[in-house]
C-alpha positions as CSV (number, residue, x, y, z in Angstrom):
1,X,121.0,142.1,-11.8
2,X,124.5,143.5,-11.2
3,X,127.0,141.2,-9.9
4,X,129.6,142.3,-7.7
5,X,133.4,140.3,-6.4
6,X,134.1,139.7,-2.6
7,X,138.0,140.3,-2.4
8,X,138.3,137.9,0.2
9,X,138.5,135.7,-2.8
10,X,141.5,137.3,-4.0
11,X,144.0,137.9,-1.2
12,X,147.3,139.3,-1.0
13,X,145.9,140.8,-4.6
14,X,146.7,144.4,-5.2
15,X,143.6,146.7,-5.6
16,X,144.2,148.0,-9.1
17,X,144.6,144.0,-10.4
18,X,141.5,143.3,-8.5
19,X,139.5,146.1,-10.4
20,X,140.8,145.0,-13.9
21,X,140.0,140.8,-13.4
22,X,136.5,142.5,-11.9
23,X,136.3,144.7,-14.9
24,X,137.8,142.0,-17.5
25,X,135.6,139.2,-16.2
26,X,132.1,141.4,-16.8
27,X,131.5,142.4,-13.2
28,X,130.0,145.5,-12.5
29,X,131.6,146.2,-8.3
30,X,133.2,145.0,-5.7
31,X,132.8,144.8,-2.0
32,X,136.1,145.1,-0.5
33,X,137.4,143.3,3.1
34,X,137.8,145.7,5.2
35,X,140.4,144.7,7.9
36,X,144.3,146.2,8.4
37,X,145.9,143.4,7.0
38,X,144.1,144.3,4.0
39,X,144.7,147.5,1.9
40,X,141.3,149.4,3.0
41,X,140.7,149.9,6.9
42,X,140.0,152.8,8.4
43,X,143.7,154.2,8.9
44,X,143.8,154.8,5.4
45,X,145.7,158.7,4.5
46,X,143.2,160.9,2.3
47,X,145.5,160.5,-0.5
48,X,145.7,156.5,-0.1
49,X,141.5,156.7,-0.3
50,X,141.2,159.3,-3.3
51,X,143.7,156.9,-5.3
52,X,141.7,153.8,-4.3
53,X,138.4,155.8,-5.3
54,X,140.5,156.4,-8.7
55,X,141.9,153.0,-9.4
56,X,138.0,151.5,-9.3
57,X,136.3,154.4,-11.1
58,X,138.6,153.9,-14.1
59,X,138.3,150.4,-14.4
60,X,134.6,151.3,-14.2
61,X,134.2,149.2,-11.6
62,X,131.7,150.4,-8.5
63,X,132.6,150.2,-5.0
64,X,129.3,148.4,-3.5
65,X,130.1,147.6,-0.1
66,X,133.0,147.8,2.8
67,X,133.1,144.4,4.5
68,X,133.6,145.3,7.7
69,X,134.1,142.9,10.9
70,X,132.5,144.9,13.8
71,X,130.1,142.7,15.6
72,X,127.4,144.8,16.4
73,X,125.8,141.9,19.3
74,X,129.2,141.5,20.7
75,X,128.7,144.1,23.8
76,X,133.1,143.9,23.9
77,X,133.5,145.0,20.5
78,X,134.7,148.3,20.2
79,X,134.7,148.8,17.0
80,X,134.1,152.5,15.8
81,X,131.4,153.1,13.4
82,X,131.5,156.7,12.1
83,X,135.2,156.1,11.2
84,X,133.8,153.1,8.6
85,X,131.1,155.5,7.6
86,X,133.9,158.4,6.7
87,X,136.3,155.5,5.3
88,X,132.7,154.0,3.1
89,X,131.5,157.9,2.4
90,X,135.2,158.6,0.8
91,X,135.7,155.9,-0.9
92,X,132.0,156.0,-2.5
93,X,130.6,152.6,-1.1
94,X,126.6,152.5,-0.5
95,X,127.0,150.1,2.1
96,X,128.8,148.8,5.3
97,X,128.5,145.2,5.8
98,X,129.0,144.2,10.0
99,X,128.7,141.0,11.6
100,X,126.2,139.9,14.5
101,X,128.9,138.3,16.6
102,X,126.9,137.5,19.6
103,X,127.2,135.0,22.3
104,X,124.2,133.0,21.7
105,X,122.4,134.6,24.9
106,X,119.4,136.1,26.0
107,X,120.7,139.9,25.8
108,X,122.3,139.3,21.9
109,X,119.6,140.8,20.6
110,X,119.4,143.6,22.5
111,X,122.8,145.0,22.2
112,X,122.6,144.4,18.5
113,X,119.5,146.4,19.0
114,X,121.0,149.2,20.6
115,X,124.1,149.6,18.8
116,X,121.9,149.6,15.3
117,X,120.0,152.5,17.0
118,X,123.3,154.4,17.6
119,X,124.7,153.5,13.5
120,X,121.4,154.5,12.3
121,X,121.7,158.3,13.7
122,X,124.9,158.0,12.7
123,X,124.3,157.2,9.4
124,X,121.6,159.3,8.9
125,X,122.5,162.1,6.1
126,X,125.4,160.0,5.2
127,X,123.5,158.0,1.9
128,X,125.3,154.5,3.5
129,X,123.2,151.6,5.1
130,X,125.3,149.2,7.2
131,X,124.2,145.8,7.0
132,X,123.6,142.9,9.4
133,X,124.6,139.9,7.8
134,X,123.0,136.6,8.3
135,X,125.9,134.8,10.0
136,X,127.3,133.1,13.5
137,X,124.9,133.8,16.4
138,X,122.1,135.0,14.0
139,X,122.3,133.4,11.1
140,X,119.1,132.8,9.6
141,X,116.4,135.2,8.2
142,X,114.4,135.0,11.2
143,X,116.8,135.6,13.7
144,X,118.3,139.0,11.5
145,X,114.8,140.2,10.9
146,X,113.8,140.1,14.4
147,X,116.9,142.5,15.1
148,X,116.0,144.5,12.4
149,X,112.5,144.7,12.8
150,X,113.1,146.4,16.4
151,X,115.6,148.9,14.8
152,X,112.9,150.3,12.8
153,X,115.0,152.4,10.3
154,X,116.1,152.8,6.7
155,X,119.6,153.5,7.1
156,X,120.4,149.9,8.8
157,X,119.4,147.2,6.6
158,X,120.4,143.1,6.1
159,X,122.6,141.5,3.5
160,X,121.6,138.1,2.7
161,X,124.7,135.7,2.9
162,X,122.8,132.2,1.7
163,X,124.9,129.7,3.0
164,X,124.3,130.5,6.8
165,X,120.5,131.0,6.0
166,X,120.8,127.7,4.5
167,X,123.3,126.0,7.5
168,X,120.5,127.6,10.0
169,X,118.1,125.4,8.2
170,X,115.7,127.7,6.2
171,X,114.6,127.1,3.1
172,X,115.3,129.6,0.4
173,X,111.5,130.9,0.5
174,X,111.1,131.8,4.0
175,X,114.9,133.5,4.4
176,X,112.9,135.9,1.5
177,X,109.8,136.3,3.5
178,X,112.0,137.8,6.2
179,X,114.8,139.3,5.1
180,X,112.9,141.1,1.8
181,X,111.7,144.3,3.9
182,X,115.6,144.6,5.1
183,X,117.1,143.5,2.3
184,X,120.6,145.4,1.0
185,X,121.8,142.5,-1.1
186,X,123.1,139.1,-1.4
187,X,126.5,137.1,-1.0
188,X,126.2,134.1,-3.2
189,X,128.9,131.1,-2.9
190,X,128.6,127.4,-3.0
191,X,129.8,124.6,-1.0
192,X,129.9,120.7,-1.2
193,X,128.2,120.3,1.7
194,X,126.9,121.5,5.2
195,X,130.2,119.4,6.9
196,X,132.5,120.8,4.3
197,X,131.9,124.8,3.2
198,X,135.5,124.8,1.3
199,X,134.5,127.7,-1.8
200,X,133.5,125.7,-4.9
201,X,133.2,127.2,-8.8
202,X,129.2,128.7,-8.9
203,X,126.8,125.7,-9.5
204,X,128.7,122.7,-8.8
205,X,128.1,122.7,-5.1
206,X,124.7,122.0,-3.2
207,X,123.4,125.5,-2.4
208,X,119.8,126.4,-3.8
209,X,121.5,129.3,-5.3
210,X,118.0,129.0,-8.4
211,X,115.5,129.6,-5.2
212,X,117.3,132.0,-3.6
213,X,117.8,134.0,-6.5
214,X,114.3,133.4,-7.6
215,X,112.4,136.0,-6.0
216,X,115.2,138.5,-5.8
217,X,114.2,142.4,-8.1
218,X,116.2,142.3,-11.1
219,X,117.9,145.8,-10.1
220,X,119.9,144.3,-7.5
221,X,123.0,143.4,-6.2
222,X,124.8,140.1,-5.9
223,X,128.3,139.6,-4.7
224,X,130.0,136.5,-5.0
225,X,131.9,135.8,-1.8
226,X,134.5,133.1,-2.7
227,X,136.0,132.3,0.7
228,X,140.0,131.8,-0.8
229,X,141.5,133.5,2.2
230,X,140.1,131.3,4.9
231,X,140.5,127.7,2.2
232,X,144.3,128.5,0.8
233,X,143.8,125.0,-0.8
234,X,140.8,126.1,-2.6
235,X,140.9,126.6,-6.7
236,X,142.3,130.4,-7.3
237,X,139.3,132.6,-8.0
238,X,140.8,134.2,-11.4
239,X,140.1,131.5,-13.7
240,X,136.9,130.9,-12.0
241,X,135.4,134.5,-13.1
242,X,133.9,134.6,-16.3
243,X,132.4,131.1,-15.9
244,X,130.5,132.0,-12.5
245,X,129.6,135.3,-14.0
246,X,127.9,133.4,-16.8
247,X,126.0,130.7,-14.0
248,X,124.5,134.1,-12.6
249,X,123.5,135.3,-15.6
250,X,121.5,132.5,-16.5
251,X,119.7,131.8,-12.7
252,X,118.6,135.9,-13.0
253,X,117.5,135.7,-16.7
254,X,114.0,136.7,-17.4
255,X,111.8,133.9,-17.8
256,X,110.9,133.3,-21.9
């Protein structure tokens, strides 16, 4: 399994120090927020993208995934998609993460629908997916597979984010069953609770990170998506590295 960094854990970080603590701490990518306060978004100059795409590859360090915040079952978002696929396809990322973001109605599914249609032919010939994470108005397995499911194509796809499959109330087993013919890959994290989801170190929280990661192929991806910039008061993600690395390590070891 390949384990990749979320650098909303590390905000306010400059991209080359994120790239050496990924490298340093025995990661193997990153997915990187993708948002203008941040230093990727789509307004990015081709030089400012070729020396991103520079600073990673020397450190070694792949660039899995643009974290994106369009919502694709928000019919008001406007956010526009081919410019994240030329921002993802330049910088080398397989994947675009975007959010549901619907209202909790009737049509939420079928303007996720739609627009998934529309990224999918645009997407096509590209070699990116853009994935529907499990999150706000469709957060569990179910609800992101039944999306999915009506999309009906290879290039759109779901990444697993296991604490809102878990807040939605599924067990590890049946987020699987749904979400395996979609499935990207997964954002791991833990939490102390379902009332309190301030980022804690891998393991210490309650999250049945063993049963999610159970059933997962062993030539995936996780990336471990430490919340810091939305919990300031949470422990800084540096010292936390090799230590949740090495929790990983041991859930996806082959059994003996």
């Amino acid at each position: 399994m390949q384990l990749a960094l979320s650098t909303l854990g590390l905000p306010d970080t400059p991209l080359p120090t994120i790239a050496r603590l990924a490298a340093e701490s025995g990661y193997q990518g990153v997915e990187l927020r993708t948002h203008p306060e941040t230093d990727v978004h789509p307004h990015l100059t081709p030089t400012r993208r070729r020396a991103i795409t520079t600073e990673f590859k020397a450190s070694g360090i792949d660039i899995l995934a643009l974290a994106t915040y369009a919502r694709v079952a928000d019919p008001d978002d406007t956010t526009d998609i081919p410019h994240l696929l030329d921002l993802a396809g330049d910088l080398g990322a397989r994947y675009i993460r975007v959010f549901p973001g619907g209202r909790s109605t009737a049509g939420d599914d079928d303007t996720a629908v739609r627009r998934l249609k529309e990224a999918a032919r645009q997407a096509t010939g590209t070699g990116i997916r853009i994935l529907l994470e499990t999150h706000d108005s469709h957060r569990t397995g179910e609800a992101t597979a039944r999306v999915l499911n009506r999309v009906g194509d290879e290039s759109v796809g779901a990444l697993w984010d296991v604490l809102h499959t878990w807040l939605g109330g599924e067990t590890p087993a049946e987020s699987f069953a749904h979400l395996a013919p979609h499935l990207g890959y997964v954002q791991v994290k833990d939490v102390a609770s379902a009332e309190d989801t301030t980022p804690l170190p891998l393991g210490t929280g309650v999250l049945p990170l063993t049963a999610c990661l159970a059933p997962l192929p062993p030539d995936g991806w996780l990336c471990w998506e430490y919340e810091k910039r939305w919990y300031p008061r949470a422990a800084p993600l540096p010292g936390l590295l090799a230590a949740g690395r090495d929790h990983l390590a041991r859930l996806t070891a082959p059994a003996t």
